[in-house]
N, C-alpha and C positions, 0 to 999 in steps of 0.2 A: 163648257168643254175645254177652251180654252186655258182655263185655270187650271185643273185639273192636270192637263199636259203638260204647263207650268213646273208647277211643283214638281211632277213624275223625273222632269228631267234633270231641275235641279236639284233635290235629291239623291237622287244615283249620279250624278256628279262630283256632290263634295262626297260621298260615301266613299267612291271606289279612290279617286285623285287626289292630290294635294298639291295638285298645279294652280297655278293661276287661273282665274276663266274670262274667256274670250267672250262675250257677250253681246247679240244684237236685237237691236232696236228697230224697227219699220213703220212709220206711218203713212200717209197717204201720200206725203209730198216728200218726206227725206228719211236718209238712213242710216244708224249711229253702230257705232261698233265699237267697245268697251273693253280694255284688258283689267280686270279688280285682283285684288288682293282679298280671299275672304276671310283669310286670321287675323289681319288688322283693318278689314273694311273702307281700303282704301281704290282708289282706281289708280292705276300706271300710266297707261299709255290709253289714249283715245284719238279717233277720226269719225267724221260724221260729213256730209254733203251742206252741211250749213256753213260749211269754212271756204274763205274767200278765194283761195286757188282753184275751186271747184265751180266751172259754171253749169250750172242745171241746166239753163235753156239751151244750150245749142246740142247736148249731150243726151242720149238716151236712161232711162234709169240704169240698165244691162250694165254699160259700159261706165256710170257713175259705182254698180257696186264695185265692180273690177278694181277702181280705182281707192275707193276705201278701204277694200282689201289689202292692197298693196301698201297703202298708207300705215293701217292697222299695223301689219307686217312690218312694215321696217322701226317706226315709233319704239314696237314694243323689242324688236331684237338691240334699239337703241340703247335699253335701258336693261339689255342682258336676258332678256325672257325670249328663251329660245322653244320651250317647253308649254303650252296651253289647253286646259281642256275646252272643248270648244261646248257653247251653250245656247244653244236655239231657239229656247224660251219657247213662245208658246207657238212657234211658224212651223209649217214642214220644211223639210231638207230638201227643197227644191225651189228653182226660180231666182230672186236675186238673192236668197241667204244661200245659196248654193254656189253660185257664183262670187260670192265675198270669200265665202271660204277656199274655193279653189285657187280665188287668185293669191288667198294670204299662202295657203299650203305651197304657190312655187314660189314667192317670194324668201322662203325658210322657216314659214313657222311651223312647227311639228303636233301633229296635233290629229 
């Protein structure tokens, strides 16, 4: 099932967009967040909860997406990407991919 949703969404993403995609990652213990480039397959800008200004233990995960978010967000407005399609992969739009994205959307990312 998962797969399937995969695809579905990356699909009608690069169909309709020719933005950048925003792209997120969750495992059981941290959470990655990916700005790529997919004409030349390259990544831009990234944040993930494995980097050392982020401590996981004293932090909720809620308040850790918030924070990747915001991270995501400015990295990628660093490097001139103000414009993103956003890509969910195979999660629903709620919970902490919901919360990364909102915090990246007040940060300026458009999307």
């Amino acid at each position: 099932m998962n797969d399937k949703r995969t695809k579905r969404v990356r699909f009608k993403l690069k169909q309709v967009s020719n933005r950048k995609r925003l792209t997120v990652f969750r495992s059981n213990k941290h959470l990655y967040a990916q700005v790529i480039d997919d004409s030349v397959g390259k990544t831009l800008a990234s944040a993930s909860s494995k980097e050392k200004n982020i401590e996981i233990d004293t932090k909720d995960r809620k308040s850790i997406a918030e924070i990747i978010g915001k991270n995501i967000a400015q990295r990628s407005l660093e490097q001139g990407i103000k414009e993103v399609a956003f890509d969910k992969g195979k999660y629903k739009y709620h919970g902490l991919i919901k919360i990364l994205a909102d915090s990246a959307r007040t940060e300026g990312l458009i999307f």
